[in-house]
C-alpha positions in Angstrom: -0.5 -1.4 9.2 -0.5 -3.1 6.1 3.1 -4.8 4.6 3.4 -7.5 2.0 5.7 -10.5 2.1 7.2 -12.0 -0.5 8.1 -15.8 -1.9 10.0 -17.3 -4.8 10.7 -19.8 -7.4 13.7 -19.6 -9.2 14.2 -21.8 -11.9 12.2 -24.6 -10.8 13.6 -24.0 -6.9 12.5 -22.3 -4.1 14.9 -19.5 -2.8 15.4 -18.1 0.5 15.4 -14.2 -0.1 17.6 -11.8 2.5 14.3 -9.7 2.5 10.8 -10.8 2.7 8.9 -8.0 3.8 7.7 -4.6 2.2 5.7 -1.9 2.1 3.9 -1.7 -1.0 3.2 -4.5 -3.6 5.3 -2.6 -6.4 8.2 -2.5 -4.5 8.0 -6.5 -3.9 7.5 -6.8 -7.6 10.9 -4.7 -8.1 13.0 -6.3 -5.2 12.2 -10.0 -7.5 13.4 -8.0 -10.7 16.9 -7.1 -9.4 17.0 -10.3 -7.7 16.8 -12.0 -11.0 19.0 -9.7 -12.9 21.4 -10.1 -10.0 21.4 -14.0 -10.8 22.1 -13.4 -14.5 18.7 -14.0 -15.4 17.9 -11.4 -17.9 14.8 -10.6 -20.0 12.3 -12.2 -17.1 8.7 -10.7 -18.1 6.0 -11.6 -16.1 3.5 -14.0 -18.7 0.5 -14.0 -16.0 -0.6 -13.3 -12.6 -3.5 -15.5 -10.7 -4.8 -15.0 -7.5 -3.7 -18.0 -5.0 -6.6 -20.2 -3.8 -9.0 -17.0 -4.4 -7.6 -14.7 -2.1 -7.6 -11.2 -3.6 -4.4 -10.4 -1.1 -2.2 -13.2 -2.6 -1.3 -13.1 -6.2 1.6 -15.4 -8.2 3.4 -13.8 -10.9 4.6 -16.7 -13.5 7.5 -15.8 -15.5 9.4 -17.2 -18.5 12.3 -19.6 -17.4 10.6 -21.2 -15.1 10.4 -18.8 -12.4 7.6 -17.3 -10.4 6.8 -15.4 -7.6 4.1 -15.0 -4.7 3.4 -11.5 -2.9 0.9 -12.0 -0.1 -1.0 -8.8 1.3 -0.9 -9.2 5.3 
């Protein structure tokens, strides 16, 4: 069974999220949205996304304001 975790940056910090795990990538990806806009950080847009140390399972997000997140495939 496939589930994807998830790690954080928020402005400039790492975070400890309540939930780390998911089922699908997109619901990762919105889980981080409402996390930000829950912190008051409004207007986050994803600038880029890279693949971490090639692994086609593990992409980082980077985001305006100095935030970013990672969603691993496991």
């Amino acid at each position: 069974m496939k589930y994807y975790t998830l790690e954080a940056i928020v402005q400039g910090r790492p975070v400890k999220l309540k939930r780390s795990m998911f089922a699908s990538r997109t619901e990762a990806i919105n889980y981080m949205f409402d996390y930000y806009e829950e912190h008051y950080l409004y207007n986050l847009q994803v600038n880029d996304e890279y693949s971490v140390n090639d692994n086609k399972h593990s992409i980082e997000y980077y985001c305006n304001f100095n935030n970013r997140f990672i969603i691993t495939r496991n």
